[in-house]
N, C-alpha and C positions, 0 to 999 in steps of 0.2 A: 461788654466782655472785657475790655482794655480797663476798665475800673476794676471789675474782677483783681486782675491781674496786679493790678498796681496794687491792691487791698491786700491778697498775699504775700508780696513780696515784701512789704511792710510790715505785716505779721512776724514773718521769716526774720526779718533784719533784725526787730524789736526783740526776739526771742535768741535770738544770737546775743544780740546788747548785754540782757540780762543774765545768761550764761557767763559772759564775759564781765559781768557785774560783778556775780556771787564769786565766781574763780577766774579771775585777771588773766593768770599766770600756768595755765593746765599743764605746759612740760616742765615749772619746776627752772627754768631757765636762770633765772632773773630779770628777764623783759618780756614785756606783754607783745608779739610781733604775730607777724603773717599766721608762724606756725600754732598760736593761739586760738587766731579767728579761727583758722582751717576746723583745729579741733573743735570747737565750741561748733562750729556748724554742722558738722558729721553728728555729734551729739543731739545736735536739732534735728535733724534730719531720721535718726534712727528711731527719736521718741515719738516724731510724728507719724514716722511707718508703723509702728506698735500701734499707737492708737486710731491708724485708721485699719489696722487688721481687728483689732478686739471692734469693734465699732461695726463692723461688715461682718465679723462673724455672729453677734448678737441682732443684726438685721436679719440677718440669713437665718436664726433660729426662730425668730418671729414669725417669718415667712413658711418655716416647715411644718411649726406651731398650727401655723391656720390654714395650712393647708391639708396636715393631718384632721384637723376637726372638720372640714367641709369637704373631706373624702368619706365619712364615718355618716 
């Protein structure tokens, strides 16, 4: 479980890094600081709740899929 954990959060960091790769600088500042990272993390954070909602709602239509046919 503690691998788990450590495996995402190293996901998480990596996917921050590279936000903060493609766009340094997201308030436009002129330095790359705290309020950077912050953004770039909430950014991360929002794309990954999107895609585990589309991902749960295409699970969930699978499921109503086959359970309509094996009502029928």
């Amino acid at each position: 479980m503690g691998t788990l954990v450590v495996v995402v959060l190293v996901a998480f960091a990596a996917w921050v890094g590279w936000k903060l790769f493609k766009k340094p600088d997201a308030n436009n500042d002129g330095v790359v600081d705290a309020k950077d990272v912050l953004h770039a993390a909430k950014e991360v954070a929002s794309e990954a709740k999107a895609e585990a909602v589309e991902v749960a709602g295409k699970a969930v239509e699978k499921v109503k899929k086959a359970r309509a046919k094996k009502a029928k």
